[in-house]
PyMOL CGO cylinders between C-alpha atoms (Angstrom):
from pymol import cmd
from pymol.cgo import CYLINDER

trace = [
    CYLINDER, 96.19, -174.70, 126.32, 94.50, -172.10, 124.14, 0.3, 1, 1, 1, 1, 1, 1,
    CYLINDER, 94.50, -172.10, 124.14, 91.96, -174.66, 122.98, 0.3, 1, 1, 1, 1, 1, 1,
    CYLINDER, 91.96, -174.66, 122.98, 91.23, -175.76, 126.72, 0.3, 1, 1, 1, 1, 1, 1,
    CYLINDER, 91.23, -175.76, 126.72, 90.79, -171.89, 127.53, 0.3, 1, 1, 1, 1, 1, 1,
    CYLINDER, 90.79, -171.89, 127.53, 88.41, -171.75, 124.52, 0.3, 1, 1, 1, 1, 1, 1,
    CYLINDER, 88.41, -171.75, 124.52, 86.56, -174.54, 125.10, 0.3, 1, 1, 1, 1, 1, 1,
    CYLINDER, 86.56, -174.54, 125.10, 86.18, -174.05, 128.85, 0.3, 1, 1, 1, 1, 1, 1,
    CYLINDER, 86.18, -174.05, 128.85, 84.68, -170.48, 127.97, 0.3, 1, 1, 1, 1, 1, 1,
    CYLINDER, 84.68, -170.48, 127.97, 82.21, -171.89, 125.47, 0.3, 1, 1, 1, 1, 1, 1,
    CYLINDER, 82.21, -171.89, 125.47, 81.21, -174.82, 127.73, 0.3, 1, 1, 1, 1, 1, 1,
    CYLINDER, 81.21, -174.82, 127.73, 80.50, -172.22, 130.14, 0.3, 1, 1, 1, 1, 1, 1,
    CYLINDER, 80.50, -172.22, 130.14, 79.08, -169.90, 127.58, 0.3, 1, 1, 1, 1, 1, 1,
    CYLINDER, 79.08, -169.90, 127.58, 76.13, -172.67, 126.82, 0.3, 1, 1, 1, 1, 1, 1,
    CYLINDER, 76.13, -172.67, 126.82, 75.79, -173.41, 130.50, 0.3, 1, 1, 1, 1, 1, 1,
    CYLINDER, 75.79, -173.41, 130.50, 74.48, -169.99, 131.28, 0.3, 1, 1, 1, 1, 1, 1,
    CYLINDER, 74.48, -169.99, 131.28, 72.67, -169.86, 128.84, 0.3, 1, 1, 1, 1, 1, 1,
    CYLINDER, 72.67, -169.86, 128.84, 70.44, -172.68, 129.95, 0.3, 1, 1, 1, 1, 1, 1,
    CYLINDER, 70.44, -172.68, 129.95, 70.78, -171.42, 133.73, 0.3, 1, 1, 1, 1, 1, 1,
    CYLINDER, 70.78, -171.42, 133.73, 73.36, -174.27, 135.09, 0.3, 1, 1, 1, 1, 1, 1,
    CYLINDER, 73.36, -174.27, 135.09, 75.97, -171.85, 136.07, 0.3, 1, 1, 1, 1, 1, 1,
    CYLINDER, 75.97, -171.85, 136.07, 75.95, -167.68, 136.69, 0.3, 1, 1, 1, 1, 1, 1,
    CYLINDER, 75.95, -167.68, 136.69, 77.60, -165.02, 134.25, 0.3, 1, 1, 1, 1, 1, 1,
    CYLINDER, 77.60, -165.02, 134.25, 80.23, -164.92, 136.74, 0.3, 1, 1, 1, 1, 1, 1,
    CYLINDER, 80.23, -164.92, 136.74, 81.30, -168.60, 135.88, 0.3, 1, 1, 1, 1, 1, 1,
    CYLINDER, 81.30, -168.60, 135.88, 81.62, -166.70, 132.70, 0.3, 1, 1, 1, 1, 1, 1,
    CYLINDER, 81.62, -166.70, 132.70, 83.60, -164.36, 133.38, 0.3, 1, 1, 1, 1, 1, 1,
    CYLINDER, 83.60, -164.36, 133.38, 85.93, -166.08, 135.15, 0.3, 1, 1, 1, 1, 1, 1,
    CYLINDER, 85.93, -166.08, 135.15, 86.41, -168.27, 132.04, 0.3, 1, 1, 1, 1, 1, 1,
    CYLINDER, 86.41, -168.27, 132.04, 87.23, -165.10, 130.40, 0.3, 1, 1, 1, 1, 1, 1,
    CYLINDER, 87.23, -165.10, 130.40, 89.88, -164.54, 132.56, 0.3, 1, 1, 1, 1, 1, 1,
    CYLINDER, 89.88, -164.54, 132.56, 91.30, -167.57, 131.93, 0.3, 1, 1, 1, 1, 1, 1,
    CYLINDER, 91.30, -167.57, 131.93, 90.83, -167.06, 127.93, 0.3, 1, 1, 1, 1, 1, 1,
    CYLINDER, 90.83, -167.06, 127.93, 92.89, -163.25, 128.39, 0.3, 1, 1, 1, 1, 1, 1,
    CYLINDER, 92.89, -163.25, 128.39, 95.69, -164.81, 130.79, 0.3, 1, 1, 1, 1, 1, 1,
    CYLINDER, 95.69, -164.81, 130.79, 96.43, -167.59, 127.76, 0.3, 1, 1, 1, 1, 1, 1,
    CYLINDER, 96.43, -167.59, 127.76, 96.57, -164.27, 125.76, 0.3, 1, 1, 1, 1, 1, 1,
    CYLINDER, 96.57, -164.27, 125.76, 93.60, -164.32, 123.36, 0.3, 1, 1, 1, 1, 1, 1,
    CYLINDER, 93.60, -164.32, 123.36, 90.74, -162.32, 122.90, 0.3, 1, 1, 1, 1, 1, 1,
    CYLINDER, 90.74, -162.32, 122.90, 90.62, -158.64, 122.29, 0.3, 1, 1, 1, 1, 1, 1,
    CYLINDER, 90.62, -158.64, 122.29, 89.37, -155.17, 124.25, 0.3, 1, 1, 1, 1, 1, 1,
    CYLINDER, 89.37, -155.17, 124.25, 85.87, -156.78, 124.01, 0.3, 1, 1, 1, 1, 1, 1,
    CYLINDER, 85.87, -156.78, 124.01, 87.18, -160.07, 126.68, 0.3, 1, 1, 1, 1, 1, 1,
    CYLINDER, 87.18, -160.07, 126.68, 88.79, -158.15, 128.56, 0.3, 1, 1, 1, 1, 1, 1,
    CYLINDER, 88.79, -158.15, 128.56, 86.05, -156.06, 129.03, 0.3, 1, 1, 1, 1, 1, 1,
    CYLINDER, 86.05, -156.06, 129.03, 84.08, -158.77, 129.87, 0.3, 1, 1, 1, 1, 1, 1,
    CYLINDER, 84.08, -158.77, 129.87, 86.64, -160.09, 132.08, 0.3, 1, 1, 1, 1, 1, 1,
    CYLINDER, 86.64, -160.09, 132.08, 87.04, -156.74, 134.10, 0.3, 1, 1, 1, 1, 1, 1,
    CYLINDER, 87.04, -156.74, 134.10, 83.35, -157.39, 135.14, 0.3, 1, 1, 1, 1, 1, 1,
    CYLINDER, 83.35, -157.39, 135.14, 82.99, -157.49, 139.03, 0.3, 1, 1, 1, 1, 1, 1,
    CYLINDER, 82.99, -157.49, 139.03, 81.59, -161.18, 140.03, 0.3, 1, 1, 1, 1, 1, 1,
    CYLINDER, 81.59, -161.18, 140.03, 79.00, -159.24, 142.59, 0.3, 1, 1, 1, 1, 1, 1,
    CYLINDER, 79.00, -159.24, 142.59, 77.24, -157.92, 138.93, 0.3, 1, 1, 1, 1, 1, 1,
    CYLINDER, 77.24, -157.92, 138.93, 78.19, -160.28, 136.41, 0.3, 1, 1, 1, 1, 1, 1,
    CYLINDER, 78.19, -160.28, 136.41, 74.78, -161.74, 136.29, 0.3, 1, 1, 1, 1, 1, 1,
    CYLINDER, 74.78, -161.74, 136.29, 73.11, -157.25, 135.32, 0.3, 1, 1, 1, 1, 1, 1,
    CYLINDER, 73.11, -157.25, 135.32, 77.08, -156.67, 133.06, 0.3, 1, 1, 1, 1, 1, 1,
    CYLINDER, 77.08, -156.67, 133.06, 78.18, -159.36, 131.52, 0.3, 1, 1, 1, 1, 1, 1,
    CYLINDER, 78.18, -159.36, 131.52, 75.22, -160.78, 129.42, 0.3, 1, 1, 1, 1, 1, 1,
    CYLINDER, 75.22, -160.78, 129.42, 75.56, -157.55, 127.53, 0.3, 1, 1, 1, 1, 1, 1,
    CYLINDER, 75.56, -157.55, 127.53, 79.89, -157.90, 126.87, 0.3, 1, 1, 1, 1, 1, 1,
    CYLINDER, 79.89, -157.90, 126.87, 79.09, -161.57, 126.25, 0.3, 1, 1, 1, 1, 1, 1,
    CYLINDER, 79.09, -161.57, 126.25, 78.61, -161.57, 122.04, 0.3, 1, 1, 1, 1, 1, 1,
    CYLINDER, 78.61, -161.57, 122.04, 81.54, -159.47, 121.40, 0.3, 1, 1, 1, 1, 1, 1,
    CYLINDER, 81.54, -159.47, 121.40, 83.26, -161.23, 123.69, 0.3, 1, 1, 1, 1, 1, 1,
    CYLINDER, 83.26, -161.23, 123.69, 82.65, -164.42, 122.42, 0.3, 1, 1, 1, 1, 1, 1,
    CYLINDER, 82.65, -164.42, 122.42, 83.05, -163.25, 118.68, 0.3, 1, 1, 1, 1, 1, 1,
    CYLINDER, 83.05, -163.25, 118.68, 86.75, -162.45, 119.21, 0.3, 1, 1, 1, 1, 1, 1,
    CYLINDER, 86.75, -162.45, 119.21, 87.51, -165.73, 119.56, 0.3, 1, 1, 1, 1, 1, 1,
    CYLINDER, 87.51, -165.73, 119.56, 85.51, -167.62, 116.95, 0.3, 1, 1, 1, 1, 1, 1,
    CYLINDER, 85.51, -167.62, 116.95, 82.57, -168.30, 119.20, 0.3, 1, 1, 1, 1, 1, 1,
    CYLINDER, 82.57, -168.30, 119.20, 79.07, -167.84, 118.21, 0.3, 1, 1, 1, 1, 1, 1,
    CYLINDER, 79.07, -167.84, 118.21, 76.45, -166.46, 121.19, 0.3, 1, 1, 1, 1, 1, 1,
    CYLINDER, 76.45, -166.46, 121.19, 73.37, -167.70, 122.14, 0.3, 1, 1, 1, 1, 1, 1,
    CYLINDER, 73.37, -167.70, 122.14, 70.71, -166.05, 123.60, 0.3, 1, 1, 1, 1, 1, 1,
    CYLINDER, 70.71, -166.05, 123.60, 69.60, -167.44, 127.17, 0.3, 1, 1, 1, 1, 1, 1,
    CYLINDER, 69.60, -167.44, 127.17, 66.38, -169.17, 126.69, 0.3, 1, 1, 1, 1, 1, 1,
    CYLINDER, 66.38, -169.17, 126.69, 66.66, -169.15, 122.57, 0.3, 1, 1, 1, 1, 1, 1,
    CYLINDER, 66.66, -169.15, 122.57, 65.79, -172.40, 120.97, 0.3, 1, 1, 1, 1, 1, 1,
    CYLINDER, 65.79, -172.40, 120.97, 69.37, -172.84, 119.50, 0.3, 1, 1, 1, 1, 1, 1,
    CYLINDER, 69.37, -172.84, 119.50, 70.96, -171.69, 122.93, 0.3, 1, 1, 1, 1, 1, 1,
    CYLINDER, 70.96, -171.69, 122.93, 69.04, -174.62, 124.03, 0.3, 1, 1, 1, 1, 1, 1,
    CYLINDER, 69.04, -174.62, 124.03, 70.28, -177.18, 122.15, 0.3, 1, 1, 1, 1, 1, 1,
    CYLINDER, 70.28, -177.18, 122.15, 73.73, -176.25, 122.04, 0.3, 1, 1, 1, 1, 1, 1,
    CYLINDER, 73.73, -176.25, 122.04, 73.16, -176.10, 125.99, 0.3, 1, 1, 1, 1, 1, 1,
    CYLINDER, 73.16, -176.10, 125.99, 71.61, -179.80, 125.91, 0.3, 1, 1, 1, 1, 1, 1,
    CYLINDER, 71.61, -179.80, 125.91, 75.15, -180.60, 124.29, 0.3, 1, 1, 1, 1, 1, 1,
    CYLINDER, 75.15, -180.60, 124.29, 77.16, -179.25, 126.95, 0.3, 1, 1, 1, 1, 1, 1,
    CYLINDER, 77.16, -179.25, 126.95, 74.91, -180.79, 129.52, 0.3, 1, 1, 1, 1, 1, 1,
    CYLINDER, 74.91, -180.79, 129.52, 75.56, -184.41, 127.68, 0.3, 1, 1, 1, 1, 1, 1,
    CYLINDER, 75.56, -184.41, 127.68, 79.12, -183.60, 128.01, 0.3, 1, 1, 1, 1, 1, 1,
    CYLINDER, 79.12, -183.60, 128.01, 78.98, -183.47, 131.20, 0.3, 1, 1, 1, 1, 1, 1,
    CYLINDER, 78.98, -183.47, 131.20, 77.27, -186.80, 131.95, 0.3, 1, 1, 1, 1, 1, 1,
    CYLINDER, 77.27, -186.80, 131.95, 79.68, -188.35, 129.37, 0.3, 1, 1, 1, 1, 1, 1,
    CYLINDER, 79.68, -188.35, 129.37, 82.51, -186.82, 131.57, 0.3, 1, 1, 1, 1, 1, 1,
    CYLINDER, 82.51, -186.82, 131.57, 81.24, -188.21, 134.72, 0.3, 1, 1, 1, 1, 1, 1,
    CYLINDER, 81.24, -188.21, 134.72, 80.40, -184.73, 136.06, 0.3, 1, 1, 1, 1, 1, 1,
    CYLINDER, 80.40, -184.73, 136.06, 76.48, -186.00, 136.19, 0.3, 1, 1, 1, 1, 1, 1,
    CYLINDER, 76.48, -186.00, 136.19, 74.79, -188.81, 136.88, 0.3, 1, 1, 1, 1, 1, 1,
    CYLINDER, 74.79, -188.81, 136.88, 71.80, -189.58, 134.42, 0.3, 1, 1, 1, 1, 1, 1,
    CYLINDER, 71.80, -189.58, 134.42, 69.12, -189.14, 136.79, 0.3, 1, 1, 1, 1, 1, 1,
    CYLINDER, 69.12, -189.14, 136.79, 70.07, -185.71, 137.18, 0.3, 1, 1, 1, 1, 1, 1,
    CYLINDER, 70.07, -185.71, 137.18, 70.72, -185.36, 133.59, 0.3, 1, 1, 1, 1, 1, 1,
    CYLINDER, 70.72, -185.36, 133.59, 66.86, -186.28, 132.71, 0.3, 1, 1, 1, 1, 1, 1,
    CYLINDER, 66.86, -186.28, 132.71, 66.15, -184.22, 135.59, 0.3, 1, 1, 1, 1, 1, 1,
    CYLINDER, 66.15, -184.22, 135.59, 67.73, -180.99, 134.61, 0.3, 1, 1, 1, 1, 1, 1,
    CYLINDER, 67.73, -180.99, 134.61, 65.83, -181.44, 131.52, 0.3, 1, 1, 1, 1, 1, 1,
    CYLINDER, 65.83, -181.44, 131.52, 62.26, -181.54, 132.61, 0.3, 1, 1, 1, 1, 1, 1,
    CYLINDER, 62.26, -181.54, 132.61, 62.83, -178.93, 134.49, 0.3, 1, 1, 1, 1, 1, 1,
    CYLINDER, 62.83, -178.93, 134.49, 64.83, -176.42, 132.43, 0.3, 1, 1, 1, 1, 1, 1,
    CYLINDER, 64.83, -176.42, 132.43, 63.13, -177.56, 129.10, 0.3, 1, 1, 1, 1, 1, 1,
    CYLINDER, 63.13, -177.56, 129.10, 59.41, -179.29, 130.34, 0.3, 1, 1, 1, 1, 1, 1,
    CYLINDER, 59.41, -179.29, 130.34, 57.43, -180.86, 127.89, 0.3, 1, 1, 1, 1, 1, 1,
    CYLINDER, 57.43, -180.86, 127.89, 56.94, -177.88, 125.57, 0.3, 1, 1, 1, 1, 1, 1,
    CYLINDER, 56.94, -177.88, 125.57, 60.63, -176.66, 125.15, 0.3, 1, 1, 1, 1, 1, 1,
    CYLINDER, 60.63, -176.66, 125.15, 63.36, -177.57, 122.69, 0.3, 1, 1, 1, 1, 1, 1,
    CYLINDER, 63.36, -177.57, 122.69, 62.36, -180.50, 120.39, 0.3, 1, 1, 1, 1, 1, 1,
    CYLINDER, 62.36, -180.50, 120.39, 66.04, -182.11, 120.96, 0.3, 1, 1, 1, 1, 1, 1,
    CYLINDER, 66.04, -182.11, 120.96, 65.58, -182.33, 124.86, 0.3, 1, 1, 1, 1, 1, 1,
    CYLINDER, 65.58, -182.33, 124.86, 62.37, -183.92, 124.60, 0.3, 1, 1, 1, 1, 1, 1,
    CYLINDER, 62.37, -183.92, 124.60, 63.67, -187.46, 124.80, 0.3, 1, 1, 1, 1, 1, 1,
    CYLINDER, 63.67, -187.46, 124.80, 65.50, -187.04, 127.79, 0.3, 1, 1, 1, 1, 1, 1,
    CYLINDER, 65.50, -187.04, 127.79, 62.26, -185.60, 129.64, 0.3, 1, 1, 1, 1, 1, 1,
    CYLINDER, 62.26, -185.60, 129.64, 60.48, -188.50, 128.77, 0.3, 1, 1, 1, 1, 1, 1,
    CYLINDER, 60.48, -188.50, 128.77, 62.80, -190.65, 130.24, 0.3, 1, 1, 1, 1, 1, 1,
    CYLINDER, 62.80, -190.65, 130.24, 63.08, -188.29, 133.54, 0.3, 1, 1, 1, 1, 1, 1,
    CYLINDER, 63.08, -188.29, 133.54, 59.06, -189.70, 133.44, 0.3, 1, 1, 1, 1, 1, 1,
    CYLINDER, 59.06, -189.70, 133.44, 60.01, -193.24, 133.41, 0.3, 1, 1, 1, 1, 1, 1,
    CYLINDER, 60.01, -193.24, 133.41, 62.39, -192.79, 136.32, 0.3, 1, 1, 1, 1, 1, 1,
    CYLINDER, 62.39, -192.79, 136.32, 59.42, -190.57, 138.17, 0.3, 1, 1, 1, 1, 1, 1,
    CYLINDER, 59.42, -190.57, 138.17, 57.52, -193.94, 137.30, 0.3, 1, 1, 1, 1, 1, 1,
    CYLINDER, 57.52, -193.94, 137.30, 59.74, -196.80, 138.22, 0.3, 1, 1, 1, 1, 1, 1,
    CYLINDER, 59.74, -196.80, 138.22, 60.32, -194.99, 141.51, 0.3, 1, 1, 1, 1, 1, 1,
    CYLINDER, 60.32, -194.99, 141.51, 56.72, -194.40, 142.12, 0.3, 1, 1, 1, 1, 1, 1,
    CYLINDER, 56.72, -194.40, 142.12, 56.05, -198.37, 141.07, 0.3, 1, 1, 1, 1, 1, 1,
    CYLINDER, 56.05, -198.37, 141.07, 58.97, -199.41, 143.51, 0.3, 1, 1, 1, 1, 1, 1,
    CYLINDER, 58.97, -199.41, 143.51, 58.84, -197.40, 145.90, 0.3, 1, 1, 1, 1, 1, 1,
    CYLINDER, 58.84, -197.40, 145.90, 55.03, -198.49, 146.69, 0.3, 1, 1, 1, 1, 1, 1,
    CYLINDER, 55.03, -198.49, 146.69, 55.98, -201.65, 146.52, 0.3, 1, 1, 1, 1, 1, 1,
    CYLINDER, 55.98, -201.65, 146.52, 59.25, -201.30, 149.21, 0.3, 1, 1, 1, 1, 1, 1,
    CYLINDER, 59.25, -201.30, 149.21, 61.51, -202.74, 146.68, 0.3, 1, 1, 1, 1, 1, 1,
    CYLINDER, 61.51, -202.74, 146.68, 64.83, -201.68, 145.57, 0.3, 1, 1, 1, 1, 1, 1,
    CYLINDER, 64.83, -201.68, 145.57, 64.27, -199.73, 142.47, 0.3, 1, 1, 1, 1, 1, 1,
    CYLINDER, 64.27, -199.73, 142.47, 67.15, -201.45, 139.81, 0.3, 1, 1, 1, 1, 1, 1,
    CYLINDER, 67.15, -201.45, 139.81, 67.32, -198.22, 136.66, 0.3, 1, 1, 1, 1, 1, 1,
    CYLINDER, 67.32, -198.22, 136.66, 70.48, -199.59, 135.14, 0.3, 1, 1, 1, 1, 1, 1,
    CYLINDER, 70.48, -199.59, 135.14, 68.26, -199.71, 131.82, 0.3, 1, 1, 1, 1, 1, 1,
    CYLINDER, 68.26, -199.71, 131.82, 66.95, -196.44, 132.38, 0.3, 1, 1, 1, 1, 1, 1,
    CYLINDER, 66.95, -196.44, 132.38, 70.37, -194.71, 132.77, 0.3, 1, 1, 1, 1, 1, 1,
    CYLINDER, 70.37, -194.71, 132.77, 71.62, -196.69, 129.83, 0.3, 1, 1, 1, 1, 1, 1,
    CYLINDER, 71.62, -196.69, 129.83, 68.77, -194.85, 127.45, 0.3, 1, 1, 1, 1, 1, 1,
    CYLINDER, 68.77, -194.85, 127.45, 70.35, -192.11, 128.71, 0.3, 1, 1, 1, 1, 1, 1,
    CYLINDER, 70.35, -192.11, 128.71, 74.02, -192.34, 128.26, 0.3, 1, 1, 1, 1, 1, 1,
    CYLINDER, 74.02, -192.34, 128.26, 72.42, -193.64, 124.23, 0.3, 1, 1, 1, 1, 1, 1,
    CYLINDER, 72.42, -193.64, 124.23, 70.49, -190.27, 124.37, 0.3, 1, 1, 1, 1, 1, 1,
    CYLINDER, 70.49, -190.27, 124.37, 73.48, -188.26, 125.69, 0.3, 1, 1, 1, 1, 1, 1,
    CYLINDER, 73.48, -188.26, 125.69, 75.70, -189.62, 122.80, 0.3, 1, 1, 1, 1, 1, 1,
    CYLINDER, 75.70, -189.62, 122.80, 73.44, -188.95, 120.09, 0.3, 1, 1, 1, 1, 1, 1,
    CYLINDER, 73.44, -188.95, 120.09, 72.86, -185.68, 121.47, 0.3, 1, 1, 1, 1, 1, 1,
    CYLINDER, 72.86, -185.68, 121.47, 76.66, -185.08, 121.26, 0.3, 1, 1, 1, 1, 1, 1,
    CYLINDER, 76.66, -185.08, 121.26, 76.65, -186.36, 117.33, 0.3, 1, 1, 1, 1, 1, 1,
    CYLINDER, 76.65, -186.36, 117.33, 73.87, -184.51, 116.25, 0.3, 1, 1, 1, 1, 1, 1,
    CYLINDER, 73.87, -184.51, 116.25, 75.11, -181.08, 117.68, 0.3, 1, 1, 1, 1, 1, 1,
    CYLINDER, 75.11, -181.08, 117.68, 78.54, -182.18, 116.18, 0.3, 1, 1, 1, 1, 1, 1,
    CYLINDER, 78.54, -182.18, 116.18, 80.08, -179.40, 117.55, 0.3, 1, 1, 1, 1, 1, 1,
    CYLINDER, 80.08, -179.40, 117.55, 78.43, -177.73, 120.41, 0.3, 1, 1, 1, 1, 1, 1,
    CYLINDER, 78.43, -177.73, 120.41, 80.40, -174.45, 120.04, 0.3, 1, 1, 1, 1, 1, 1,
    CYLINDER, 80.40, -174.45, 120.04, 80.17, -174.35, 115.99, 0.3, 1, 1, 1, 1, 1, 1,
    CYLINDER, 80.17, -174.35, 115.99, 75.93, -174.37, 116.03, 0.3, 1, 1, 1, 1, 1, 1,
    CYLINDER, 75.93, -174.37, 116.03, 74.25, -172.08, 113.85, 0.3, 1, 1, 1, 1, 1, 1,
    CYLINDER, 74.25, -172.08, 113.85, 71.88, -168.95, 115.29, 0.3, 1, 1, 1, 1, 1, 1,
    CYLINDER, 71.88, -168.95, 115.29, 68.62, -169.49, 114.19, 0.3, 1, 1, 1, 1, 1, 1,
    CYLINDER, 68.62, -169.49, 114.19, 67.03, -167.30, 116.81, 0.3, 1, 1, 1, 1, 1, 1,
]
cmd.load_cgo(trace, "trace")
């Protein structure tokens, strides 16, 4: 349980940061982290912040926060906040949460063509779907991207093993 707690926090920790969910996704995973009993005054401070202003509070409480439980803090929009969110993101395809369309989506759009070297592979292959469903979809026929979202699941995986551990990254920014 303590683990889950802690991992839920930092999964939701790196999701913020890259925009997929709102500082009050974090702080209700900072509940959850106080009710298993961990953290100090600086989670439940972070906890205690109303859900209407987590997103103008809790960005602020987050590095404490996080520190009390072993958890390193990444800056939304940092370089190494993005790569450590690209790992969570993979996670979540691996887990069935995403599909990889919308993995390779997410990417172009949250990272484009000039963000975080890691992502880039995955916002190529967003292209190559934007390209098989332009080619198909002129042609009327039924647009087959099995290949496509293998590359992906590949790229997720290696994403995963060369973040090792998406919560253990080092701050470079």
């Amino acid at each position: 349980m303590p683990d889950d707690v802690i991992d839920a926090l930092c999964d939701k920790t790196l999701l913020w940061g890259v925009g997929f969910v709102n500082a009050a996704d974090v702080v209700r995973a900072a509940c959850d982290v106080l009710a298993a009993g961990l953290g100090g005054m600086a989670m439940a401070m972070l906890a205690g912040v109303h859900l209407r202003r987590a997103d103008e509070e809790a960005p602020d409480l987050m590095p404490d926060a996080l520190a009390e439980v072993g958890l390193p803090f990444f800056p939304r929009g940092s370089e190494a906040g993005q790569a450590a969110g690209l790992a969570a993101m993979a996670g979540r395809l691996l887990s069935g949460i995403l599909k990889p369309r919308e993995l390779t989506a997410w990417a172009h759009g949250v990272i484009g063509h000039d963000g975080c070297e890691l992502g880039q592979a995955l916002v190529a292959l967003d292209d190559q779907y934007d390209l098989a469903y332009a080619v198909g979809g002129d042609r009327g026929e039924q647009v087959d991207t099995a290949a496509l979202d293998a590359e992906v699941i590949a790229e997720a995986r290696r994403l995963i093993d060369t973040t090792l551990s998406r919560c253990s990254l080092p701050t470079t920014d």
